[in-house]
OpenMM code with the backbone's topology and positions (N, CA, C; nanometers):
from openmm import Vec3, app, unit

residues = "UNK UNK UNK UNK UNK UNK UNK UNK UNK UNK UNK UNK UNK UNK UNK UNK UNK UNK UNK UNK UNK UNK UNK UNK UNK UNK UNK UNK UNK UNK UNK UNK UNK UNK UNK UNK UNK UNK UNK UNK UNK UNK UNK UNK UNK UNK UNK UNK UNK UNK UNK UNK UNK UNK UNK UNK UNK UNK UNK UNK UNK UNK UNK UNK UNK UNK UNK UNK UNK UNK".split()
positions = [
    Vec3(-1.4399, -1.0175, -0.2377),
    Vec3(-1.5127, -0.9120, -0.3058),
    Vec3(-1.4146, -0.8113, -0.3659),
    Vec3(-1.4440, -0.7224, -0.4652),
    Vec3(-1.3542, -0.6643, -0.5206),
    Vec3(-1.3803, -0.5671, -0.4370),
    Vec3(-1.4105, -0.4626, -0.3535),
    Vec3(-1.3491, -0.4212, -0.2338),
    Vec3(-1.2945, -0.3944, -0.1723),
    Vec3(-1.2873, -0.5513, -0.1503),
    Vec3(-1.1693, -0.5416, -0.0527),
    Vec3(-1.0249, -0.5838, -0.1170),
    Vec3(-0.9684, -0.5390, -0.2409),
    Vec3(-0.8548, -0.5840, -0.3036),
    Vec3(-0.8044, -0.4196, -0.2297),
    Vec3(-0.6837, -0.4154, -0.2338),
    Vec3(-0.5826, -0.3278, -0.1767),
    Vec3(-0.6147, -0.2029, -0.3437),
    Vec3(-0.6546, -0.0781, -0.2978),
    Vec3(-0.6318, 0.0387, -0.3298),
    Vec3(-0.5714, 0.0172, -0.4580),
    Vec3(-0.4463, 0.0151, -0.4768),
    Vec3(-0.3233, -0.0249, -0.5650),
    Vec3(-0.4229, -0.0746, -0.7076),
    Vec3(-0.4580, -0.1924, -0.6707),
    Vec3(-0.5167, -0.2533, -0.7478),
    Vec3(-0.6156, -0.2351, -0.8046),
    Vec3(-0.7373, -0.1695, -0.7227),
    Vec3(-0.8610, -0.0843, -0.7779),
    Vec3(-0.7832, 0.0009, -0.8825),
    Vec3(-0.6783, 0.0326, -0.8909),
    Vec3(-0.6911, 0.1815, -0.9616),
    Vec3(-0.6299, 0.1197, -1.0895),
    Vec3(-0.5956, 0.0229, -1.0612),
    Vec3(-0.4835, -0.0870, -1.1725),
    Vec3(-0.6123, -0.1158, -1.2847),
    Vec3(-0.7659, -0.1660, -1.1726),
    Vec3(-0.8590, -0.2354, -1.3011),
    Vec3(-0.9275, -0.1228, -1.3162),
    Vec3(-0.9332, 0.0115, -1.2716),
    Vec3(-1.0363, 0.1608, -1.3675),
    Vec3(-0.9128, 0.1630, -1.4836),
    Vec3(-0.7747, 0.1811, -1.4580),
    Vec3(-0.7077, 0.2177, -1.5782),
    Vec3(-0.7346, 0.1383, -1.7053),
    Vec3(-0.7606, -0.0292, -1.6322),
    Vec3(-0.8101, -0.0845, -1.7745),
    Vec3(-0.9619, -0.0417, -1.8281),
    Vec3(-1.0386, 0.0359, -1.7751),
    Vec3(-1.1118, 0.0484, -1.8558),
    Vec3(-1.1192, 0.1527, -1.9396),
    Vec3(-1.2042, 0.1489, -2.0608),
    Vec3(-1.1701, 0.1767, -2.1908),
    Vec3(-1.2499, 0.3769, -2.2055),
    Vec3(-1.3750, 0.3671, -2.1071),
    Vec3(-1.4335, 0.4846, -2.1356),
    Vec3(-1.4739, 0.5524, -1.9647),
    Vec3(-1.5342, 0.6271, -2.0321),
    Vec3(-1.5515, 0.7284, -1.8590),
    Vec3(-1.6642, 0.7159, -1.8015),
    Vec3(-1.7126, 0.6280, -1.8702),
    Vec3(-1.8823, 0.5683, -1.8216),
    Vec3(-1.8577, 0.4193, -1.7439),
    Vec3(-1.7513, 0.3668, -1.8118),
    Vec3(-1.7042, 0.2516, -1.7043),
    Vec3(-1.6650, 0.2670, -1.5936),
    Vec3(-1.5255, 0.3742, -1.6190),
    Vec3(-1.4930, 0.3810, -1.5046),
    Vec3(-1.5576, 0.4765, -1.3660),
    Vec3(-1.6661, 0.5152, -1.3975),
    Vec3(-1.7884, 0.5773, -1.3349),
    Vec3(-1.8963, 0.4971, -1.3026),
    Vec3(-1.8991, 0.4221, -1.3746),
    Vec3(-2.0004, 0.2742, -1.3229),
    Vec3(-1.8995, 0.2175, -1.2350),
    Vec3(-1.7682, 0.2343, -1.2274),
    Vec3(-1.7272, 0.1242, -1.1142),
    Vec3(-1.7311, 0.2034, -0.9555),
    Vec3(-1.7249, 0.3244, -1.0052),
    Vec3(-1.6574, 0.4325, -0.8543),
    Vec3(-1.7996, 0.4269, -0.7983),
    Vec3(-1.9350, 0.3972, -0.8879),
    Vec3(-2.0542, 0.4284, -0.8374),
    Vec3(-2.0924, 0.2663, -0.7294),
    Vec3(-2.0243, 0.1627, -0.7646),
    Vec3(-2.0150, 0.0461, -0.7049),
    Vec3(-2.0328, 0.0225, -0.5543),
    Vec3(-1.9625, 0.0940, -0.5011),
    Vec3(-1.9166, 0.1447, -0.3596),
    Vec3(-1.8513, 0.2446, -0.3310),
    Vec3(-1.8563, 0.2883, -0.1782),
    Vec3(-1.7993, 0.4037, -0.1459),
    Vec3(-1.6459, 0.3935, -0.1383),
    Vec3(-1.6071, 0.2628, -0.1323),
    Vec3(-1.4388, 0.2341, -0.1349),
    Vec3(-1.4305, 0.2676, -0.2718),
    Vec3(-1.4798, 0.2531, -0.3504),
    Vec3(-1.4217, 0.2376, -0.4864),
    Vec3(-1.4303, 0.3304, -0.5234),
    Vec3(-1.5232, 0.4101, -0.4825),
    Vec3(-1.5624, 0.5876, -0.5122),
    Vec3(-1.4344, 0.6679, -0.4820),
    Vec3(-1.3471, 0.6417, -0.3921),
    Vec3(-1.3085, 0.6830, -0.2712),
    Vec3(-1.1589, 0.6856, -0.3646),
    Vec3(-1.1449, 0.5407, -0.4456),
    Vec3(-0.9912, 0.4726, -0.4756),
    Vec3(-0.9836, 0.5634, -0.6179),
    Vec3(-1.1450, 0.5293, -0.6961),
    Vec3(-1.1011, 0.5365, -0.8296),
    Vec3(-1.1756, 0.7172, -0.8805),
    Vec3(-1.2262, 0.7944, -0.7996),
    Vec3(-1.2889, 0.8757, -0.8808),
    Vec3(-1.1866, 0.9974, -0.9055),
    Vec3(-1.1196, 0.9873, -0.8277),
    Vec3(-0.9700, 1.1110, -0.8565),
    Vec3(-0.9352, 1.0262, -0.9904),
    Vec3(-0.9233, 0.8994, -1.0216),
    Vec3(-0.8546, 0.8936, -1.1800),
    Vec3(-0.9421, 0.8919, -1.2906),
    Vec3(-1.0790, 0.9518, -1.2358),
    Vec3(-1.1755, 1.0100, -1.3484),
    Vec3(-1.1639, 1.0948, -1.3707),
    Vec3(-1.1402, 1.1885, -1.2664),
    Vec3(-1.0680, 1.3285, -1.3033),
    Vec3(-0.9236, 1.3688, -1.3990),
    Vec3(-0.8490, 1.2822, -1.3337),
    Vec3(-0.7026, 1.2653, -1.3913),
    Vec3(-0.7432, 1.2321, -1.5615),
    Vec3(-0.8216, 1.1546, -1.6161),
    Vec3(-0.8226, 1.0899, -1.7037),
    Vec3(-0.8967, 1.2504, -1.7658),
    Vec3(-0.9872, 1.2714, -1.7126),
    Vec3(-1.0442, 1.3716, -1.7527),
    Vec3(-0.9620, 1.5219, -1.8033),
    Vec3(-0.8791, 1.5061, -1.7251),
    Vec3(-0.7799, 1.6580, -1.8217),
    Vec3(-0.6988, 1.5979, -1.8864),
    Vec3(-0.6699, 1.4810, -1.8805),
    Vec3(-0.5365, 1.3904, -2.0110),
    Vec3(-0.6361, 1.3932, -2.1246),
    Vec3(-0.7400, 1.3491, -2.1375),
    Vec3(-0.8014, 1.2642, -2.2662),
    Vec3(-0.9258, 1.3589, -2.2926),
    Vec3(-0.9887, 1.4471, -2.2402),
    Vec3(-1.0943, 1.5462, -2.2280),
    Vec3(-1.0427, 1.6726, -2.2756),
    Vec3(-0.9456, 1.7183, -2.2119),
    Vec3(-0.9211, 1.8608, -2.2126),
    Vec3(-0.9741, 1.9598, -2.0908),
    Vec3(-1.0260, 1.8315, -2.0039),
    Vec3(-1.0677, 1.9115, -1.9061),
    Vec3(-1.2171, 1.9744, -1.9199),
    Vec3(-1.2915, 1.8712, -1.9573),
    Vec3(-1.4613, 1.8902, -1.9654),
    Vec3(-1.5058, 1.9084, -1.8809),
    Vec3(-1.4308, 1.8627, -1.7798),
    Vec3(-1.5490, 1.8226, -1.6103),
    Vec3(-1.5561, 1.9489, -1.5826),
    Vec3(-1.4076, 2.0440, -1.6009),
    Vec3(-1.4304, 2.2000, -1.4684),
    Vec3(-1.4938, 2.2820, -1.5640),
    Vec3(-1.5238, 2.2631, -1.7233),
    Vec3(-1.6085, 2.3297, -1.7942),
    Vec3(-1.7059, 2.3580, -1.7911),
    Vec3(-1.7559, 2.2215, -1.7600),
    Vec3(-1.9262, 2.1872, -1.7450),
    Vec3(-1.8950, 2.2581, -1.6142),
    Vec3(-1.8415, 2.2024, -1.5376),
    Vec3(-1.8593, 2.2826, -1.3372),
    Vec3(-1.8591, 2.4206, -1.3540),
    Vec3(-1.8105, 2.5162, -1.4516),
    Vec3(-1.7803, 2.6472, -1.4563),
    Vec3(-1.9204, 2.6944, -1.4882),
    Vec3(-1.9926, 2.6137, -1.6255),
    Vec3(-2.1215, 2.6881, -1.7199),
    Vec3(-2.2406, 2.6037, -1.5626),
    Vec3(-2.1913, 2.5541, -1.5250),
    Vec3(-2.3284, 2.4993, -1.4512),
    Vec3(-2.3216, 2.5124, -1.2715),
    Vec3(-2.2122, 2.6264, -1.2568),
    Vec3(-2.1847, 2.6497, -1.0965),
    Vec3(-2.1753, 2.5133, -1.0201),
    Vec3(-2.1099, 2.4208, -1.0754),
    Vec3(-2.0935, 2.2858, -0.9460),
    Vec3(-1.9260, 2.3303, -0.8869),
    Vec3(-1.9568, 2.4159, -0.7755),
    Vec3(-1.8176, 2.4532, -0.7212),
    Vec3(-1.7761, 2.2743, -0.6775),
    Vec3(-1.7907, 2.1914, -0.6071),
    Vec3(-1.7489, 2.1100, -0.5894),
    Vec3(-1.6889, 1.9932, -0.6952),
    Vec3(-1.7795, 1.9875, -0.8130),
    Vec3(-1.6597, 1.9473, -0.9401),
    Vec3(-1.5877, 1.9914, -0.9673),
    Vec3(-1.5896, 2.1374, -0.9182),
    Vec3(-1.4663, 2.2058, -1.0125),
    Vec3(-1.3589, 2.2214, -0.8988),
    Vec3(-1.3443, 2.1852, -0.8017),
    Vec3(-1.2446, 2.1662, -0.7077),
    Vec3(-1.1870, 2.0470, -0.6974),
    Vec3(-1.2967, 1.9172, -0.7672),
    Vec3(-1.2154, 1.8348, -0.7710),
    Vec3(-1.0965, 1.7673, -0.8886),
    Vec3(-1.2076, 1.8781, -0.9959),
    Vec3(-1.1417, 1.8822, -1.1517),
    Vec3(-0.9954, 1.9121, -1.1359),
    Vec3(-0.9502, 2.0072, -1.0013),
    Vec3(-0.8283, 2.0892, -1.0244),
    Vec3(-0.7312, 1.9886, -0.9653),
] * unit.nanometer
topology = app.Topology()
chain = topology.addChain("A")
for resn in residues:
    res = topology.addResidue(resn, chain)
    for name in ("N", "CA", "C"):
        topology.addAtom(name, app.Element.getBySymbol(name[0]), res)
């Protein structure tokens, strides 16, 4: 099962994907994968965004996105 592939590697196949809805459909997969890949939604998110996520978390009080945005 993809799962159970070693960490390393989860984060190897979110980088191949192309948008932030993929790689959010995959973290939503399981809680391992939630766990491996949703910090490089974030990461991806201030490289290629500008940092939308702690924006939206700022106009819409989600203290917990915006802690993880940082």
């Amino acid at each position: 099962m993809l799962g159970e592939l070693p960490g390393e590697v989860l984060q190897c196949v979110a980088d191949c994907l192309n948008t932030a809805k993929d790689r959010n459909n995959l973290a939503k997969t399981s809680r391992r994968l939630y766990r491996c890949t949703n910090p490089l939604l974030y990461q991806w998110d201030m490289y290629y965004r500008m940092g939308y996520a702690i924006k939206w978390a700022a106009e819409n009080e989600r203290e917990t996105t915006a802690r993880l945005s940082l």
